[in-house]
N, C-alpha and C positions, 0 to 999 in steps of 0.2 A: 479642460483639465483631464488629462490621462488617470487612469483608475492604476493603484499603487496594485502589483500584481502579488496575489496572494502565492506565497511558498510557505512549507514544512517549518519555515519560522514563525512567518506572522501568523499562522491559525495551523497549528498540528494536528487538534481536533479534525478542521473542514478539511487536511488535507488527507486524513485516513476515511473520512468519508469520503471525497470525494473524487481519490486518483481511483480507485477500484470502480467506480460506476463509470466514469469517461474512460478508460481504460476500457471495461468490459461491452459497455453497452454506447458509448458516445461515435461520433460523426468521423473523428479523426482518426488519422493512423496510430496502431500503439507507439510509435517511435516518437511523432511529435507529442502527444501525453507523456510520457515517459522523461524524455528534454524538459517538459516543462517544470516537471519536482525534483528532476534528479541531475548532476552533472554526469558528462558524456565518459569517465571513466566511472561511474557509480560501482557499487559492489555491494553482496546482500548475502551474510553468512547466516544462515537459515537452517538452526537444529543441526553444524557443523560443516553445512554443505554449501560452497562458495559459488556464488551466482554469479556471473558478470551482467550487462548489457545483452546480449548475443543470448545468453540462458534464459535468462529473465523473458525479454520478446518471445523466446520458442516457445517456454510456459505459458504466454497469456493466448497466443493464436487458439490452440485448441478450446481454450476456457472460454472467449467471444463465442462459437459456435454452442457450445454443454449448457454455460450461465444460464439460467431463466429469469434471477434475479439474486441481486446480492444487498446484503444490509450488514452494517456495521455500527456495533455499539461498544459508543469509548467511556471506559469507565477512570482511566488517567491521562495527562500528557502535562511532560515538566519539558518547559526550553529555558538552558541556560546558558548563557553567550553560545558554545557552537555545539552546544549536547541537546539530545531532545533523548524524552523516552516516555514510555504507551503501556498499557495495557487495556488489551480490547477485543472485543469476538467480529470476525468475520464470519456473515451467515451464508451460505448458497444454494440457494433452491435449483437446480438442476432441472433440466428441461424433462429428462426420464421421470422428473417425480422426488426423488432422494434428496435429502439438505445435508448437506455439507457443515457443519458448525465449528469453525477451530479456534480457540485462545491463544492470544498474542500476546507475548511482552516483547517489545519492539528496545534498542539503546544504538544512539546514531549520532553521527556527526554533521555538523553542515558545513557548505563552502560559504565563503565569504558574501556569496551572492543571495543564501537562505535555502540554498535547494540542499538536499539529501548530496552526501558524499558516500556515506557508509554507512550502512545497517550492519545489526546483532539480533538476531533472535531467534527466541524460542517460542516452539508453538506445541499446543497439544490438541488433537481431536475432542471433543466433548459432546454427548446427547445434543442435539437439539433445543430438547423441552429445558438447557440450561440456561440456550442463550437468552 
């Protein structure tokens, strides 16, 4: 019996945990992570700023190298037929020492398949000691 593959549908939650660790710190290329939650024309407006595919990978290469570890804590996640939406802190402890702490509110759509088609969100910086 093949295992039903988990997408941004069936666990939103597991999947903001856990594209940021296989992304950062997993075996695989970011491109096949990335394929896995997201379709191949994905798109990520981020605090105004339109990411495609091609942006998105540029940002994670350097962050694989920086990350020391990252934790993420979800404090919502609503899916409803093809909407999802978040709110939640990504943490990043930084190999220099420095943590990284930003607040999410994440509002997206999915394809028909369950993956991520399109993100909205806004993020803000916050101390640390809030996440």
């Amino acid at each position: 019996m093949a295992d039903t593959p988990v997408t941004p549908a069936t666990d939103l939650a597991g999947y903001l945990t856990r594209y940021p660790q296989e992304l950062t710190f997993g075996d695989e290329e970011p491109e096949t992570v990335m394929d896995r939650y997201h379709t191949s024309d994905y798109e990520m407006v981020s605090d105004g700023i339109l990411l495609d595919r091609k942006r998105l990978l540029d940002h994670v290469r350097p962050g694989r190298k920086r990350a020391a570890s990252i934790q993420v804590e979800v404090d919502e996640v609503i899916v409803h037929g093809d909407r999802v939406a978040s709110r939640y802190r990504l943490i990043a402890s930084m190999r220099k020492g420095n943590v990284i702490a930003t607040e999410i509110y994440m509002f997206g759509q999915l394809a028909d398949d369950g993956r991520l088609h399109r993100v909205t969100q806004l993020t803000r910086t916050i101390p640390a000691e809030q996440s």
